[in-house]
N, C-alpha and C positions, 0 to 999 in steps of 0.2 A: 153215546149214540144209541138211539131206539132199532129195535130189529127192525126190520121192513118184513111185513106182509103184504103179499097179494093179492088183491082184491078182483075179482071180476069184472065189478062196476068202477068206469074211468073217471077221475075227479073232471069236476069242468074245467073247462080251458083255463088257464090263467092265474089260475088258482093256486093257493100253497102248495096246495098236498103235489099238485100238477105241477109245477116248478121242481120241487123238491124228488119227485120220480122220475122226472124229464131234462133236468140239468145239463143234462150232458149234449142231447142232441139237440139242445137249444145252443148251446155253445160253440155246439160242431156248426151249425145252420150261420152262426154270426164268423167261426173263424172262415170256413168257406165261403162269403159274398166278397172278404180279402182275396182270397187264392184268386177269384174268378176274377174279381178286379183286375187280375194282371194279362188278361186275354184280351182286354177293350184296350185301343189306345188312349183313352180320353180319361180312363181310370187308373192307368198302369202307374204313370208318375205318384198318385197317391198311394195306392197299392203296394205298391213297393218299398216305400219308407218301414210299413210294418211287418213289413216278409224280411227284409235283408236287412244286413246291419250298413249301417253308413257312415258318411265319414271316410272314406277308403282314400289313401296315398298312395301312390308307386313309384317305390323307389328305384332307381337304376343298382344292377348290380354291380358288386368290386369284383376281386380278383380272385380274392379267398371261398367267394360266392359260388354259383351256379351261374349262366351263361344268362338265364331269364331272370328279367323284372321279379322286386319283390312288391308284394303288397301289405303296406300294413294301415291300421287303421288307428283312431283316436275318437273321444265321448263328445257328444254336444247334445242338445235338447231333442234331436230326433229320435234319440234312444229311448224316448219315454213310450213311443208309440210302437217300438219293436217292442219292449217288454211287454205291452199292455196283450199284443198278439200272442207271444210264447206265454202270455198268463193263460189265455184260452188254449192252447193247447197242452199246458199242467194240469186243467180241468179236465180235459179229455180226457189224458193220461192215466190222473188218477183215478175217473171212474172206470176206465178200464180194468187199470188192477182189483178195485172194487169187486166190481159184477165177476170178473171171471179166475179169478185167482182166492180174495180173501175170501168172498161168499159162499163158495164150494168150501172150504174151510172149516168156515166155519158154523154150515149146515152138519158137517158130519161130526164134528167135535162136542155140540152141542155146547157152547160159552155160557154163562151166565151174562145177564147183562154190563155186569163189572166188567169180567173178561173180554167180553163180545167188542167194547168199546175200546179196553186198552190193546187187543190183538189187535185192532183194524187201526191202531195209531201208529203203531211198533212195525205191522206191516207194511205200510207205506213209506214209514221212513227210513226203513231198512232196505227196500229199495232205492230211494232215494240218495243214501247216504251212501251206500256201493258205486251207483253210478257215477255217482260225482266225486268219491275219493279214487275209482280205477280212471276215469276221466280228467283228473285234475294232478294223479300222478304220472299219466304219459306225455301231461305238459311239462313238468318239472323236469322230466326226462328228456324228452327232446330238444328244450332249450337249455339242458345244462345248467340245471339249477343246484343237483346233486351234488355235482361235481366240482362247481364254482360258487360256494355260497355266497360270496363278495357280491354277487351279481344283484341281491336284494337293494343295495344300495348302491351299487357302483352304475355312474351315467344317470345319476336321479336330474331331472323330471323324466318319467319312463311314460310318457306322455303318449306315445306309439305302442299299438298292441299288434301282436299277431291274430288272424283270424280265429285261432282256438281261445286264443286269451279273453279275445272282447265277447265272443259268442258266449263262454263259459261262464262270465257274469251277469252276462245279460237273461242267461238261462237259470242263474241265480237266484237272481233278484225276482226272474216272473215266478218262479217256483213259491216263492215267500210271499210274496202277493196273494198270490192263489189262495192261500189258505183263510186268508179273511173270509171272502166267499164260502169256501169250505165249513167254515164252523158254521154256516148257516143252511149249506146242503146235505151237511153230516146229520143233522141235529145233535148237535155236542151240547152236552148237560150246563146249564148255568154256574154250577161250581166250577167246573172247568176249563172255564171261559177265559178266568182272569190268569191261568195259569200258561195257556198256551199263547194268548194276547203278549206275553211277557217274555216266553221265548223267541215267537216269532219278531217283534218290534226290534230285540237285542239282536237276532241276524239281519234284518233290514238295515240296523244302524249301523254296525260294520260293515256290511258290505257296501253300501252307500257312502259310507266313510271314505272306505280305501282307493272305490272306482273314481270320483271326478278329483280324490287328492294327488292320483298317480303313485299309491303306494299299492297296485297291484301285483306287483311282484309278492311281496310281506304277504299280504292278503291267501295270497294261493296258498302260499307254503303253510299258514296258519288255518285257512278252510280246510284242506286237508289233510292237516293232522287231527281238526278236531273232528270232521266228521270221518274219522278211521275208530275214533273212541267211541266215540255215540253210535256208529254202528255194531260194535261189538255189543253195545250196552242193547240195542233193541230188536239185535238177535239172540242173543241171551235170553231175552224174554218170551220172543218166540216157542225155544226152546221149556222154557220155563211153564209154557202151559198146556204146551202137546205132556210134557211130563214134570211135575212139581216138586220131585226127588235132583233135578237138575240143577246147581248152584255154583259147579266150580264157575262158568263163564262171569257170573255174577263178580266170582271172588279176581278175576284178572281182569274185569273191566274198572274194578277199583283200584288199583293199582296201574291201571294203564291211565284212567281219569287224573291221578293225579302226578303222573310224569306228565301227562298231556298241560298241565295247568304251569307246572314247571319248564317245559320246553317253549310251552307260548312267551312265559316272560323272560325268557333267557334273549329267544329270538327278536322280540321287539326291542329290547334293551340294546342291545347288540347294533341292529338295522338302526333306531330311529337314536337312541341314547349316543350311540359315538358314531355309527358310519357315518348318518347325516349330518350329525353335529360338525363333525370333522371336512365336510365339504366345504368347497373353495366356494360356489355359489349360495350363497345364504341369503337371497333378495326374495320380498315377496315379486313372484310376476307371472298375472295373469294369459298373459300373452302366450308365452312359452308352459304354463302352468307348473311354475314349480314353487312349490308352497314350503320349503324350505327354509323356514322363520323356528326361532325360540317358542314364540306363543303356540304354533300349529303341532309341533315336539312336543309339549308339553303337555299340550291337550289329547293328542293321541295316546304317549304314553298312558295317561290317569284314566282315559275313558279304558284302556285295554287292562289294566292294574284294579280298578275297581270292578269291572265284567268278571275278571278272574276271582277276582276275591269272595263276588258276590255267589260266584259258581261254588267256590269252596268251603263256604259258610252252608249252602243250602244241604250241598254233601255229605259236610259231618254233622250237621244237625238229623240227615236220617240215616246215616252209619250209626248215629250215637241211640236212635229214638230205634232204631232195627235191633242194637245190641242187648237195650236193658230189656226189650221184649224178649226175645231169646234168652237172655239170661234168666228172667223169671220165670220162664216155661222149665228150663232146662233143670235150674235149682229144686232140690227134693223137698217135696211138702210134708212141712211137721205140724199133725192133726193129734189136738188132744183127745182123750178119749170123752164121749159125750157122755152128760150125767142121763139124759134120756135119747132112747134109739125108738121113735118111729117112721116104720116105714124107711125109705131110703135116701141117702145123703143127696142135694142137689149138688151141678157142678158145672160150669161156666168153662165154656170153650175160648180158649183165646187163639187168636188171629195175629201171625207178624205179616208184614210186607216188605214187597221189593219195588220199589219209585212208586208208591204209591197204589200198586195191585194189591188187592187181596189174595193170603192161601189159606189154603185149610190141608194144610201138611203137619195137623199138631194132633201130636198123642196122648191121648187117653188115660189118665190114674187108673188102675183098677181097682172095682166098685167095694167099700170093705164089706168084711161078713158082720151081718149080723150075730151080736153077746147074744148067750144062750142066759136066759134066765134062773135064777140059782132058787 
């Protein structure tokens, strides 16, 4: 992404540059004619589809309950118009953190353009990724997921969501949305186009996946363990370029990356491999939504076994492509003596990386002396 400089003179209306400097409260202008929607009567019914989630049941309490009705909810086609609202409001969001968090930032730090782009990636979705794993661990918690892990599978079709539950994919999915957008408000470099296209699409399709198959339960427990990793990994990096001496986090995000990669497939194996399998209900039916067939097992499984796999392929190809760099650096240089000395030897800096940043934390031969002439 290009710095932003300020200009004086305001781009015309409508314009690239004018889009691209004014995103935000062009967004705010479109999420707010919603809000206000909901003050007219004759717009509220519509209004309201994209403010609230829908879908809502109330069930009477038992015994074991509370005294009051519960409410819980389930997915249908209105949801697509609640996500499309909580997308404009990821837009806000993240130009918020933008303008008044990274930009101060990284005015003082002074980034190269390399850095300038990969800190303002790392800082957003290090927020991102905090929110939603402290967010998605005090669901687990309150509904006793900790403590009852049967609960992934046990009573499948889980067709019925709690209000944290449905909100929390719905806030998901708009978040991932957003970023489409994003690459084009960011101005994000054409090489890096195909690379974040490729992240973003693999979270879409999982979470997409799990919310209308009603394997939301699986789902949580899996979004939040992985974004507990990835967020170690893009605060690390954080840290990594306020100070470039900084590596241990590096070294415990690889290590946490790939229990992370082994506890996914333990858990889905587990859930989808025998719980399900072992369930008395095995009908397809949409009615009740319980997708609870061989064919839908099976496809779950592999789409989640080749995601992993593909993660762990890209890993040690730059574990491996980090190490022989380092190793060559590190390895002592054996220089013949030259038959002629003028002038002074040239000498080629090299450069390792971490996920694909540049450093320039590599040290220096010292320069040989010049042979005295006999």
């Amino acid at each position: 992404m290009a710095i932003r400089k300020k200009s004086t003179k305001s781009p015309p209306v409508l314009s690239h540059e004018f889009v691209l400097q004014n995103h935000a409260d062009i967004v705010s202008c479109v999420a707010m004619v919603f809000l206000l929607g909901l003050m007219l009567e004759i717009t509220a019914k519509a209004s309201i589809i994209f403010v609230t989630l829908q879908y809502n049941v109330t069930l009477p309490a038992t015994e074991e309950q509370a005294t009051e009705s519960v409410s819980l909810y389930y997915y249908g086609i209105k949801d697509l118009a609640t996500v499309f609202f909580y997308m404009l409001v990821a837009i806000i969001i993240h130009a918020v953190i933008q303008e008044y968090m990274l930009d101060k930032i990284n005015r003082r730090m002074h980034f190269s353009k390399t850095k300038h782009s990969k800190f303002n990636e790392s800082g957003q979705l290090s927020a991102f990724y905090l929110f939603a794993c402290v967010w998605g661990t005090f669901i687990l918690i309150s509904e006793n997921y900790i403590s009852d892990p049967t609960i992934l599978w046990r009573a499948y079709p889980h067709n019925l969501m709690t209000f944290q539950m449905k909100f929390f994919y719905i806030s998901q999915l708009a978040y991932w949305l957003h970023a489409f957008p994003e690459l084009y408000f960011q101005k994000t470099k054409k090489e890096d186009i195909p690379r974040q296209l490729v992240y973003i699409g693999l979270y879409l399709f999982h979470i997409a996946g799990a919310y209308p198959l009603n394997l939301n339960h699986l789902g949580l427990v899996l979004l939040v363990l992985h974004y507990f990793v990835e967020f170690l990994f893009h605060i690390s990096r954080l840290f990594y370029f306020s100070n470039e001496k900084y590596q241990k986090g590096f070294s415990l995000w690889a290590v946490l990356f790939v229990l992370g990669r082994l506890l996914t497939l333990i858990l889905s194996v587990l859930t989808v491999g025998f719980g399900l399998a072992r369930a008395e209900n095995q009908k397809l039916d949409f009615s009740t939504g319980n997708f609870n067939v061989l064919a839908v097992r099976i496809a779950v499984l592999a789409s989640i076994c080749v995601t992993q796999a593909f993660m762990m392929w890209k890993f040690i190809n730059f574990q491996l492509r980090r190490w022989r760099e380092h190793s060559a650096f590190q390895a002592p240089a054996v220089k013949k003596k030259p038959t002629v000395t003028k002038g002074r030897s040239s000498k080629k800096g090299t450069e390792n990386g971490v996920n694909g940043t540049l450093t320039s934390n590599v040290a220096d031969s010292p320069r040989n002396k010049k042979e005295k002439s006999s």
